[in-house]
N, C-alpha and C positions, 0 to 999 in steps of 0.2 A: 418273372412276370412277362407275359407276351405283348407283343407289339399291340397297341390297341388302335393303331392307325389303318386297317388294313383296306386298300380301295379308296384312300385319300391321297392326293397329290398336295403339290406343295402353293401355296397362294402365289400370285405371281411378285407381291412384292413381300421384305420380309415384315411380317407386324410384332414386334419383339413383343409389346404391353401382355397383348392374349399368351403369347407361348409361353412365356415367362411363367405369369400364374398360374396355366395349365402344369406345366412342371414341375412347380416348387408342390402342387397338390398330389401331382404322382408319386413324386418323390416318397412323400410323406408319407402316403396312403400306404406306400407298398415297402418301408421301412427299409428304403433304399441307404441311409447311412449308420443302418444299425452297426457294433463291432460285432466283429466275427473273433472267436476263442479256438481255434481248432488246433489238435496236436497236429505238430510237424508243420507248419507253416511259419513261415520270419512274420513278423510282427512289426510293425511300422503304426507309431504313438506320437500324437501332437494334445499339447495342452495350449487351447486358447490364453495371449496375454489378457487377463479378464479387467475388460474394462469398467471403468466406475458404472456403477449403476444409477447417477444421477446423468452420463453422459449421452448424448447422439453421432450418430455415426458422424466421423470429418474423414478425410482423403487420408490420413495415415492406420486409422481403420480399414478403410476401405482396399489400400494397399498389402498393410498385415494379415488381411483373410485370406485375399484374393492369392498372396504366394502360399500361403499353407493349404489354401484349397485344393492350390494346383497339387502339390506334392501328395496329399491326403489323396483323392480321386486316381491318383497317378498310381499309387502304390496299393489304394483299392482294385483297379484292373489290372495290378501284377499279380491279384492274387493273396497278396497278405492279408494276415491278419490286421485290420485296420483301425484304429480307434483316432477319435478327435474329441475330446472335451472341452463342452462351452461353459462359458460361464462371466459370471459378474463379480465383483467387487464391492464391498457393502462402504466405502471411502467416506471414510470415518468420519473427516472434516469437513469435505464435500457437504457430504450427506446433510449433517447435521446441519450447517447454513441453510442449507433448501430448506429445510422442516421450521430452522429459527425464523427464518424470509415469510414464511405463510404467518406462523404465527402472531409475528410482528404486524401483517395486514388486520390482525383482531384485534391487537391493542396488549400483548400476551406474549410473555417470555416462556423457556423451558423451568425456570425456576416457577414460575405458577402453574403450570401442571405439577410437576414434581419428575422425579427419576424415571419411576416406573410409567407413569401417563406417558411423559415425554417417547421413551423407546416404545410404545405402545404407537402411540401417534407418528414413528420415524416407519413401522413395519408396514401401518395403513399406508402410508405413503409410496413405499415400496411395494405394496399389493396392486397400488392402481399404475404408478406410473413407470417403478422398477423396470420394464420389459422392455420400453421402448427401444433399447438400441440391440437389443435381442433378434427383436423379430426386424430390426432394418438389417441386420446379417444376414438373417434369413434370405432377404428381398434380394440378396447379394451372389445369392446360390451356394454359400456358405453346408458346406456338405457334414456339418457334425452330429455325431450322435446327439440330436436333441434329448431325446428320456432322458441323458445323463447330466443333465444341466444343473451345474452347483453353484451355489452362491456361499461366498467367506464365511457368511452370518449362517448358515442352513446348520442341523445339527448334527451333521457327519462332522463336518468343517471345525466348528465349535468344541468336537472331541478332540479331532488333534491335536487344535492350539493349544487347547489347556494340558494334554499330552507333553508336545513338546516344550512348554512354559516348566512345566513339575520336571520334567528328566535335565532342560538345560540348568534349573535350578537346584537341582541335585546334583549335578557334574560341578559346577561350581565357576558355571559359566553367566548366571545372571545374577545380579546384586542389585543391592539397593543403597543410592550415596548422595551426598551434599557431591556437586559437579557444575561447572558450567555446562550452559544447557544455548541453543538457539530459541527466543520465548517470542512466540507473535501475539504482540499487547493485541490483537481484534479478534484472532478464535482462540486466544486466554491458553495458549497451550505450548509446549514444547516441541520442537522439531528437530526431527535427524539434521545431517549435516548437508544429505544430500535432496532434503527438502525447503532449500534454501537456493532461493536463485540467484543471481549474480548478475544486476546490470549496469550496466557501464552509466554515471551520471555526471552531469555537473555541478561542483560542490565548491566547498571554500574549504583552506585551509591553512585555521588559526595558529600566529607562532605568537607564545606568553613566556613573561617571565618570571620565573617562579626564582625570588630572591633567596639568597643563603641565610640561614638563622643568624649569623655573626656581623651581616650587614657587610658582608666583603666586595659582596656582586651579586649576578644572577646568573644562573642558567634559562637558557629559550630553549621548551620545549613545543612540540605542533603538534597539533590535535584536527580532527574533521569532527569530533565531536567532544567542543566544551562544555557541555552538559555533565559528562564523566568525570569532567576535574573534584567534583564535589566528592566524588569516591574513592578520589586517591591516596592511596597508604603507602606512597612510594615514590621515589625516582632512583633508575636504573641506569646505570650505566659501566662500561666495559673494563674488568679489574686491569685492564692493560694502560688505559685513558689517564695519566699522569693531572689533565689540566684539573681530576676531578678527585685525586687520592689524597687531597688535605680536607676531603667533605667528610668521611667517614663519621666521625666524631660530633661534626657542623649538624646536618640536617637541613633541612627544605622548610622555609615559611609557605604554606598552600594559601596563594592568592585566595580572596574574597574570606575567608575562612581564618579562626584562632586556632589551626591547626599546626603544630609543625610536624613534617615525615621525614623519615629517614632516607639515605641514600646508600643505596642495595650494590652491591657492585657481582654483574651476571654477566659471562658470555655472549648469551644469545645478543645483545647490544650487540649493533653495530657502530663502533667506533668513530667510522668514518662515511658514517651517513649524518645529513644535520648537524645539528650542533654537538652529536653523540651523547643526549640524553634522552631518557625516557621516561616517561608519567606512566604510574604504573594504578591499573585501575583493576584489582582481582575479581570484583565481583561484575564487570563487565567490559569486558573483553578475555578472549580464550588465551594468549600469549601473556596477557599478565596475569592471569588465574595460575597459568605455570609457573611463573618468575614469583608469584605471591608465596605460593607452594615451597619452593626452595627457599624462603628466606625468612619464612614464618611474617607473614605482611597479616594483618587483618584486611578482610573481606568486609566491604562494606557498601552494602546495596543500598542505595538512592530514589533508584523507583520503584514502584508498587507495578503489578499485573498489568496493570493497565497504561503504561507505559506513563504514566501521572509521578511526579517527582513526592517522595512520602518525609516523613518527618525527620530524618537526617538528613535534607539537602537543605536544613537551619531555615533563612526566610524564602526561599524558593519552591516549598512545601507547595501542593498543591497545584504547579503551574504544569503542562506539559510537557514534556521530554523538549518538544520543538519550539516552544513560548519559550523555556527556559534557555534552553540555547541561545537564544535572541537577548534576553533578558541581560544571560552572564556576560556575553559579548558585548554589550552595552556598560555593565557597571566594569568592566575588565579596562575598554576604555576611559573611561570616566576617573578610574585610578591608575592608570598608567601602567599600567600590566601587557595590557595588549601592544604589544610591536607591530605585528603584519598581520593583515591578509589577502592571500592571494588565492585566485582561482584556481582550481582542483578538480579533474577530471581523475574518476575514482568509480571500482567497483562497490555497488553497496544489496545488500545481502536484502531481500524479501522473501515471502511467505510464498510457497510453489502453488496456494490453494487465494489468498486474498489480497496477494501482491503488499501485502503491508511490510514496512519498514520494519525488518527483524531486530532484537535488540536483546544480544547475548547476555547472561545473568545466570548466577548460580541459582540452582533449586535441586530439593530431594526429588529423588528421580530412580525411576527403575533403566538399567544398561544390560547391554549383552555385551560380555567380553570376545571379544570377536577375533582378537588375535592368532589365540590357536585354531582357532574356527577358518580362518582366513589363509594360515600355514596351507592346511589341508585342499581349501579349493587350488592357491597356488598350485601345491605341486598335482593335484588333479589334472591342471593346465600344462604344466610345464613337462610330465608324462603322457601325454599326449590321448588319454582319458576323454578328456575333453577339449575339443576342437573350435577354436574361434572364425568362423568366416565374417570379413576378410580378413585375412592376416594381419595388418595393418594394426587391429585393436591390441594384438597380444603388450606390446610395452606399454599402451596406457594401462591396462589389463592388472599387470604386474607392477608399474609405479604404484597404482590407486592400493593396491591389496597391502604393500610392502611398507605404507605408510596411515594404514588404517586407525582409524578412532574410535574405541568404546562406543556401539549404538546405544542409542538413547529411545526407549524404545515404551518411555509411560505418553500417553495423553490425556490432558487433563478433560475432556468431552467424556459423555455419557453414550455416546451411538459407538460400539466398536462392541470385541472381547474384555470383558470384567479381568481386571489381573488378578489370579485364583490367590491372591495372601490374604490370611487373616493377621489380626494383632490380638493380644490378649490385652484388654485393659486393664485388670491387675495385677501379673507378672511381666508383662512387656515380650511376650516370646510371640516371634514370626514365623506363621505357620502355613506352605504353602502346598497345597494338599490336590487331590485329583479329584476328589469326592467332598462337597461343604462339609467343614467339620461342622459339628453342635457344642463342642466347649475345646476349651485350651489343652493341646498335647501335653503341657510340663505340668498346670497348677490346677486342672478340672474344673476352672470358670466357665463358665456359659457364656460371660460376657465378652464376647469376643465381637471384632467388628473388622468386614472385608475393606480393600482398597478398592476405594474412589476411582482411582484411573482407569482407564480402557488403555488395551498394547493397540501400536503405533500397528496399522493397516497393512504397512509393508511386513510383518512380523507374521500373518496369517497368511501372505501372497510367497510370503519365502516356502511354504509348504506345499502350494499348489500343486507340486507335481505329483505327489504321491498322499497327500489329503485328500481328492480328488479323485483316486483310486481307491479309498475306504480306509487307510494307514489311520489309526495304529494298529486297525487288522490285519491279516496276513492274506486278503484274498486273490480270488481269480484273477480279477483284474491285474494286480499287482505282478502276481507269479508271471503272467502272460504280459504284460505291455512297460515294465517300468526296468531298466531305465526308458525313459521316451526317447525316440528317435533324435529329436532337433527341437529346437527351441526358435521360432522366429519371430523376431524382437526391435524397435526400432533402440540405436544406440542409447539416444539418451536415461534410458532406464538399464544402460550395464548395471550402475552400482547402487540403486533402486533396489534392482530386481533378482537380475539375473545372479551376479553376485551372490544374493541373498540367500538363494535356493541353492547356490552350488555347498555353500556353507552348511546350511542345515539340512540339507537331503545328505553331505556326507557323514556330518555326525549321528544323524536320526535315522540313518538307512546304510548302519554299517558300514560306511565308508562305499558304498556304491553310487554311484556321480547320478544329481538327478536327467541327465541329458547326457548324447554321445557327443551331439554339435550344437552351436549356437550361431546363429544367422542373424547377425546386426545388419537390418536395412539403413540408409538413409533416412532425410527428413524428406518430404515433399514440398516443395517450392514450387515459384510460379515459374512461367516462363524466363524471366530476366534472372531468376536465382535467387530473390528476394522470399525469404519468409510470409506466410499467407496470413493476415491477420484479418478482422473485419473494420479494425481504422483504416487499412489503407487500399480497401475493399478487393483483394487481389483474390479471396476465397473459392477456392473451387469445391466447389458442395455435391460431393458423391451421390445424394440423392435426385438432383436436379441434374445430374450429368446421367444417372439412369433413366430420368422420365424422357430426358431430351436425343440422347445417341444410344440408348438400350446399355443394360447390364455388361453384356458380353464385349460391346466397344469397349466400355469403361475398362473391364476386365485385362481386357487383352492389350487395351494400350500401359496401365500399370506395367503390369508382368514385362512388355519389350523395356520400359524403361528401366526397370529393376536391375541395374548392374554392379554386380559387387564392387562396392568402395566407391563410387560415383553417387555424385549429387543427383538427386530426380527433378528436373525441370518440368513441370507438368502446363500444358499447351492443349489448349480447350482445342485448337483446330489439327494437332496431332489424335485428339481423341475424334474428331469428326471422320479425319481419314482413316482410323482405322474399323468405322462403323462402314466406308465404302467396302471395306474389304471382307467384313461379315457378306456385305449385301454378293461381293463378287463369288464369294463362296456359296451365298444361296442360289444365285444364275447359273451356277456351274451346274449344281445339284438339279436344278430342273431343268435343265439343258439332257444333265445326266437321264433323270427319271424318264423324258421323253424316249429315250429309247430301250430302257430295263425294265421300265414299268411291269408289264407283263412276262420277261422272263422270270427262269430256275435260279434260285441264287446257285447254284450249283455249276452254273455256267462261269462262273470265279474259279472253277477248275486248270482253267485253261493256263493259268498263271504255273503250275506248276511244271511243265512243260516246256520252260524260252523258250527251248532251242528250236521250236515249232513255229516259234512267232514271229510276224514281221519286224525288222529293225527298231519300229518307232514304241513298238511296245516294248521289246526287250530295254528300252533306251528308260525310258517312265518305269516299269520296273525295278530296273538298277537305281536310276534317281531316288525311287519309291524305297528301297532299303538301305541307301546312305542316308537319306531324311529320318529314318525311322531310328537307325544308329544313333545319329549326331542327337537325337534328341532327349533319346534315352542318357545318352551321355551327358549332356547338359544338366537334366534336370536330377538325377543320381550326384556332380558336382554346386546343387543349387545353381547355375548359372542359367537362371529363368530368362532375362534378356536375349542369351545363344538360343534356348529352345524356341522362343516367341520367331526368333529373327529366321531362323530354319524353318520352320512352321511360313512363315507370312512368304518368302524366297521361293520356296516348292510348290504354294500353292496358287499366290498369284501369276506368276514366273513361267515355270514351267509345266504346270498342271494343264494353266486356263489359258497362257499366253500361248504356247507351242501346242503342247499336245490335245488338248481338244480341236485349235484347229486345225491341225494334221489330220486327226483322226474323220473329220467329218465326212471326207471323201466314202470313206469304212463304212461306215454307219451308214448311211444311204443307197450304198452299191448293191446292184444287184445279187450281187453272189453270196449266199446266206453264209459261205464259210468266213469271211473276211467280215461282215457283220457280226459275226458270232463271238470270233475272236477280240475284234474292238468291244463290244460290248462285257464281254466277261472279265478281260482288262481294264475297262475305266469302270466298272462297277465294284471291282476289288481294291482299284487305286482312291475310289472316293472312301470306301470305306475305312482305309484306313489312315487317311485324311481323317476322317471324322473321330474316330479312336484317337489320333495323336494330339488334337486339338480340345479334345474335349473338355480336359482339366483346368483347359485356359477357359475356352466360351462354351460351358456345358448347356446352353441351353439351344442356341442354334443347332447345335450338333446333334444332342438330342433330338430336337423337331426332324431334322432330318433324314435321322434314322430309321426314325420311327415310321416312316412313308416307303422306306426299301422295300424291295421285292422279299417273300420270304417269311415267312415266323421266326422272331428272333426276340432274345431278352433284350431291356434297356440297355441302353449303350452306359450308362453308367458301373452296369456291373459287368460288363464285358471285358474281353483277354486283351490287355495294350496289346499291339505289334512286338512283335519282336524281328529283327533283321534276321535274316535268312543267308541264304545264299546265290540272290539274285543281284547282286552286284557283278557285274560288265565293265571297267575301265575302258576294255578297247568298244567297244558299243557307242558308250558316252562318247567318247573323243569324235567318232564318225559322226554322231548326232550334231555333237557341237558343231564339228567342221562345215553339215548342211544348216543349222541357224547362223553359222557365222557370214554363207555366202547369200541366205534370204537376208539378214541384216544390212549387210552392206546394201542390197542392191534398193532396199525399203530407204534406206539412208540417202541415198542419193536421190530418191523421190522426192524424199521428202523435204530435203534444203534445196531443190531446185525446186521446189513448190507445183513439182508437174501434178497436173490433172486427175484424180483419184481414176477413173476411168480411164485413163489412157495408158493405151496398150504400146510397151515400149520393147528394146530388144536388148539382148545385156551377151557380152562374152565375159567369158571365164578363161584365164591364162594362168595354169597350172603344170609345174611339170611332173610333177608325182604323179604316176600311172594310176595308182591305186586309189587317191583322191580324186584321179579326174573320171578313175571309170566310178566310184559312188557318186559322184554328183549327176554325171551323167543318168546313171541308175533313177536316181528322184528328179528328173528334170520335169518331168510332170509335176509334183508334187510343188514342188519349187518354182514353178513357172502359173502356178494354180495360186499361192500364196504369198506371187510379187505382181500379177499383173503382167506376166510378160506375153510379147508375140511370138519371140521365139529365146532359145538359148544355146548359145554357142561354146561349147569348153575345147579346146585346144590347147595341145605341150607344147604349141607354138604359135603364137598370132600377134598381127603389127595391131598397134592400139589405135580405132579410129580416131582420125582429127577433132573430131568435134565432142569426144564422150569425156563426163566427168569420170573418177577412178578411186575405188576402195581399195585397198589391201588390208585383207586379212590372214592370217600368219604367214604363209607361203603361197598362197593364192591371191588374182589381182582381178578386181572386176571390175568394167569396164561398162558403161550405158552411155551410146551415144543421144545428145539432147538435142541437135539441131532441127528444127521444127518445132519441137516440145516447149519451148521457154522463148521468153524475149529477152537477150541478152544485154542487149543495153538495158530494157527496161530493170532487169534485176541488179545491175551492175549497181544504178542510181538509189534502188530500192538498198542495197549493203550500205551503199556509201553515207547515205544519212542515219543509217543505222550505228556505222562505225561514229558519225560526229557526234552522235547520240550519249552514246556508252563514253568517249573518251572525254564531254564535256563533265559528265556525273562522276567520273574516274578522277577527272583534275580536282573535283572540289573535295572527292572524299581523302586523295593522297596530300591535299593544302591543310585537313583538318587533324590527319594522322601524324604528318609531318612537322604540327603544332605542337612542340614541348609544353607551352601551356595547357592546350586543352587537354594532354595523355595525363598531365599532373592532377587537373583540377574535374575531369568527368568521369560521373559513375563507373567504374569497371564493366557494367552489363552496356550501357553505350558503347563505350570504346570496343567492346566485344562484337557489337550489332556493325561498327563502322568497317571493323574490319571483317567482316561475313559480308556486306556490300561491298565490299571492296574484290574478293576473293572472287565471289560473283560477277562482277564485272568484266575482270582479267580474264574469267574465264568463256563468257562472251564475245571477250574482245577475239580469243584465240577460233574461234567458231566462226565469227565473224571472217576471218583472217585465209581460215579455209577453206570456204568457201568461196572465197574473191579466188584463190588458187583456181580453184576450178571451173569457175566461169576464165580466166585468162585461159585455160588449157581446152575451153572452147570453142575459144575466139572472140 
């Protein structure tokens, strides 16, 4: 597609709102992120982590597109064959709360609709509101092949599952068993293990004594939850444990209860914890569900689904899980049972979707044997198949995998994938088939009836990568883009997710890994490091940080934060500054146009050439192909933070800082050939500025370009940079060596606070021949861009009385100030400066130096005290300095 800007200049300030939309339309129009399939090109493939579809964009969205974008776009202008597939999540549990939430505003549960109304009423839902975080992707400059957009629930999606359900069930990897399960009594359902969160609370913790049948004594065992005692078919404790090897025979009186239990004698006790016994409760709790197991204990469930105590917990029927707690506490008391209790600071296990109190219990349940499944991704990993960035993860990696537990993988909701079993009602045969049967495989009943459950959501997302590509077919897609490139993921979903997929894209795809790499980001926090919530109102809201500092700030301050294995501190006024730098970049660019406007783009010739060019070009050149290097490099190792931080260095730095105003002298001079040359150099250096940047802020960059001299395609589908052979070390060093002598001499301006206009004199005492004849060389240039009257370089000269003094490497510059400053006056002006700084220095070294307060204040304080502090010292030493050189004034 051609530039469609042609005869437009650039506004004088940037207005992101209009370009933004104008772009996300070009884009679209002109099917700028369709995949390309071509023989003979490398293929570079990302799959969206697809988020829920009841979700809105938050800052770890925000983050997760923004690095894939970059790499998609990156690898789009190398030329690859490119795919991104977006897509949703149909979150099963999610989901289906939103649709119960409406309903309940009518007065109307899912049960008064029924099955089929209900899923009917959850797809309306998803017709109208489904899209939302879709298209705020979009808004995001999110580069994916839109056409290809798949949802779990869609019916490509829907073939695999039940695909992969029929073959894992025929390999003899999925089963159906009586199991402890995680059950959240509020969406009535079972949950994996790792859909269970874990927060730290404070609790109590009951120590009872549970008397011996014989009347000899008791043992005290503790509990955090007395509630479970009613369940108990057991006390465990260590065949090693002497004070407890005359109970064998004895047995357990179970307080409140006409029960008496036996006493199990198992290992896993720890002897020498407590009083080295253990209440052993099989039917809820997972380590005694195992201990019950080896010892043949009966399983004896107490509550009902609803976390409501049922008619084995005797007169406690009916009360609450947490009323009962309260209750048995009380009559345990009341009989002398209860010894202690003490406060209890304890993780306690909720629901990842309604934060409810999880409460472990056995139920029949559909598992995936995950074991050998598990084997296979390990050594996937451990072969180096598949690559974890950063490094760091690989041992949790390999703990988590090596210690794996049967998924659990039924849900008792109606909104997800149906789990394709039938039962035969009268022969009992289980029939799990690919196609509905119409009567029973063994006995030719008709009467046959499917299972109830829908499979657990992460069960459809372990297939994403190649579901998503048309699997269980064989196509294009697949041949051409799978395995996908990289996977980028924030950690907390390794064993969620990523895990998941490594497992089942190796068994369901030949043992072919679904990814090469996996790129675990961080979480995003605020500034202090504290987690974002909206209690404690620290939320930085990706949407409102676009309407307020434009996309591309947003963009681009992610991306510099993005360091592998680092925490991201995200800092509303880090993102302001780097919307200065968008803006610095747009001044450059119409600083640029004002002089290119009307040339040949052909006039970028000249670059091929150096050795024709003036110094300062060859010098931006060279610069111009280690930037291009370093960045390629960077983002080829994911080290998106290096390419951001290279990128923002070259262009504020040296691009706009040095060589534009070098160049200006060029640009204006009479002589067309030194115009010519400046112009075809900085129109070639902006341009590819604009190319290296673009993957981070494609839409500035975009605008941009599109205003160049010239017919040319969008910069989106354009050839990255590649580095050449315009790298110069010895060039650079000379370059250096004349900003190191305008530095100095600016430096001394500028802490003696002389006069922007006042025209001073400066010698240069150098005895390297070859440095003093270049400096000599640009003394113009360098006398143009300090304000000088004149400049003096000399292999030999006495330093005037009165001049302050820089040294830089082997070179000493000297400007005398006498005239220029008042030296007492500035003497007085340091001096209350220095009281200044060392009075705020005593108090922060009085509070640092406080054992109490390092003990007892937030970490992010103590971190803040000491960054004021560091800053101080470092004032103080400036300060320090410059007193030097008013004494060496006089």
């Amino acid at each position: 597609m051609e530039n469609q800007d042609k005869g437009k200049t650039l506004a004088k300030s940037y207005e992101f709102d209009n370009v933004e939309e104008k772009w996300l339309e070009r884009w679209d129009a002109a099917g700028s992120f369709a995949a390309t399939m071509e023989e003979g090109k490398a293929s570079f493939s990302v799959v969206i982590p697809p988020p829920n579809v009841t979700g809105v964009l938050h800052v770890g969205h925000a983050l997760n597109s923004t690095m894939q974008d970059v790499l998609v776009r990156y690898h789009r202008m190398c030329g690859d064959n490119t795919l991104w597939i977006p897509g949703t999540d149909h979150a099963g549990i999610a989901t289906q709360n939103v649709v119960e939430r409406q309903l309940a505003t009518e007065g109307k549960g899912r049960h008064d609709l029924g099955r089929d109304a209900f899923i009917e009423r959850v797809w309306d839902w998803r017709r109208e509101k489904g899209g939302t975080i879709i298209n705020q992707l979009k808004r995001m400059g999110a580069s994916c092949d839109w056409e290809r957009e798949r949802f779990t629930m869609d019916e490509g999606l829907s073939t695999a599952v039940r695909e992969a359900f029929v073959t894992l069930h025929r390999d003899g990897l999925i089963y159906k068993g009586d199991y402890i399960v995680n059950w959240c009594p509020r969406c009535h359902t079972a949950l994996a293990d790792d859909e269970v969160e874990h927060e730290d609370k404070k609790g109590k913790l009951y120590h009872i004594r549970y008397p011996f049948a014989d009347g000899s004594g008791h043992v005290v065992v503790a509990t955090t939850r007395p509630e479970t005692m009613l369940g108990d078919t057991g006390v465990a404790v260590h065949p090693d444990d002497e004070r407890y090897s005359h109970l064998a025979d004895v047995g357990i009186n179970l307080p409140l209860t006409d029960r008496t239990i036996p006493v199990v004698f198992d290992h896993h006790v720890q002897k020498d914890f407590g009083t080295g016994a253990l209440k052993v409760t099989p039917a809820h709790d997972r380590d005694d569900y195992e201990i019950g197991l080896r010892h043949s204990l009966p399983i004896m469930k107490v509550m009902d689904d609803y976390g409501v105590m049922n008619d084995k917990a005797g007169s406690y029927q009916g009360l609450d899980r947490f009323e009962c707690r309260d209750k048995i506490v009380e009559d345990l008391k009341t009989a002398g049972f209860l010894e202690e209790i003490e406060d209890y600071d304890h993780a306690v296990g909720q629901c990842y979707r309604c934060a409810t109190v999880v409460e472990p219990t056995t139920s029949l349940q559909w598992f995936v044997s995950v074991k050998p499944l598990a084997d296979k991704a390990v050594a996937a990993v451990r072969d180096g198949r598949i690559n974890i960035y950063p490094k760091t993860w690989y041992n949790t990696y390999y703990s988590w995998m090596d210690n794996i537990r049967d998924w659990c993988i039924s849900r008792q909701i109606w909104w997800g994938h149906r789990i394709p079993a039938w039962t035969c009602k009268d022969c009992g045969e289980l029939m799990v088939e690919s196609i509905d049967p119409d009567k029973c495989s063994k006995c030719g009943s008709t009467d046959i009836e499917q299972e109830t459950d829908v499979l657990d959501t992460w069960f459809s997302s372990a297939l994403w990568p190649f579901s998503t590509m048309g699997w269980p077919e064989n196509t294009k897609e697949l041949q051409t883009f799978y395995p996908t490139s990289v996977l980028i993921t924030s950690f907390d979903i390794l064993f969620f997710w990523v895990a998941r997929m490594m497992m089942f894209g190796l068994h369901l795809m030949e043992d072919v890994v679904p990814f090469k790499d996996v790129y675990l980001h961080a979480l995003v926090r605020d500034k202090h490091g504290k987690k974002m919530s909206k209690s404690t109102g620290n939320v930085i809201d990706p949407l409102v940080i676009m309407e307020q500092y434009g996309t591309d700030a947003m963009r681009f301050t992610l991306t510099a934060f993005a360091a592998q294995g680092r925490e991201i501190k995200l800092d509303e006024d880090r993102i302001e500054g780097y919307r200065f730098f968008i803006n610095k970049l747009w001044n450059a660019a119409r600083f640029t146009l004002m002089h290119v406007e009307e040339c040949d783009p052909s006039i970028t010739d000249v670059v091929h050439k150096p050795e024709e060019l003036p110094l300062i070009h060859r010098w931006i050149l060279s610069r111009t192909d280690k930037t291009t290097a370093d960045v390629r490099c960077a983002l080829d190792e994911y080290r998106f933070n290096d390419a951001a931080s290279v990128i923002y260095q070259f262009v504020w730095h040296e691009f706009c800082d040095w060589y534009l105003e070098w160049i200006k002298a060029d640009l204006f001079s009479k002589d067309e050939t030194l115009r010519d040359l400046a112009r075809g150099v900085l129109l070639h250096v902006l341009e590819t500025i604009l190319k290296l940047i673009h993957p981070i802020t494609p839409f500035v960059s975009e605008e941009i370009w599109s205003v160049l001299p010239g017919v040319r395609d969008m910069l989106v589908t354009s050839d990255f940079p590649v580095a050449g052979d315009l790298r110069n070390e010895a060039v650079e060093s000379e370059v250096e060596l004349l900003m190191g002598v305008i530095t100095g001499i600016r430096n001394i301006r500028s802490e003696a606070d002389v006069h922007p206009s006042a025209k001073i004199d400066a010698f240069v005492l150098c005895a390297d021949t070859d440095k003093t004849e270049l400096i000599e060389t640009f003394s113009v240039a360098i006398s143009s861009m300090t304000r000088l009257e004149s400049l003096t370089v000399e292999a030999e000269l006495t330093k005037p009385d009165d001049a302050a003094t820089y040294i830089y490497q082997d070179v000493e510059i000297y400007v005398p100030l006498k005239g220029l400053i008042d030296v007492e006056k500035e003497r007085e002006k340091l001096t209350r400066e220095r009281n200044k700084i060392e009075k705020s220095l005593k108090q922060i070294n009085g509070k640092l130096g406080n054992t109490k307060f390092l003990a007892n204040a937030p970490a992010e304080i103590v971190a803040k005290e000491k960054g004021k502090q560091a800053e101080l010292e470092a004032k103080l030493v400036k300060v320090a300095e410059a007193e030097k050189r008013l004494a060496e004034i006089g």
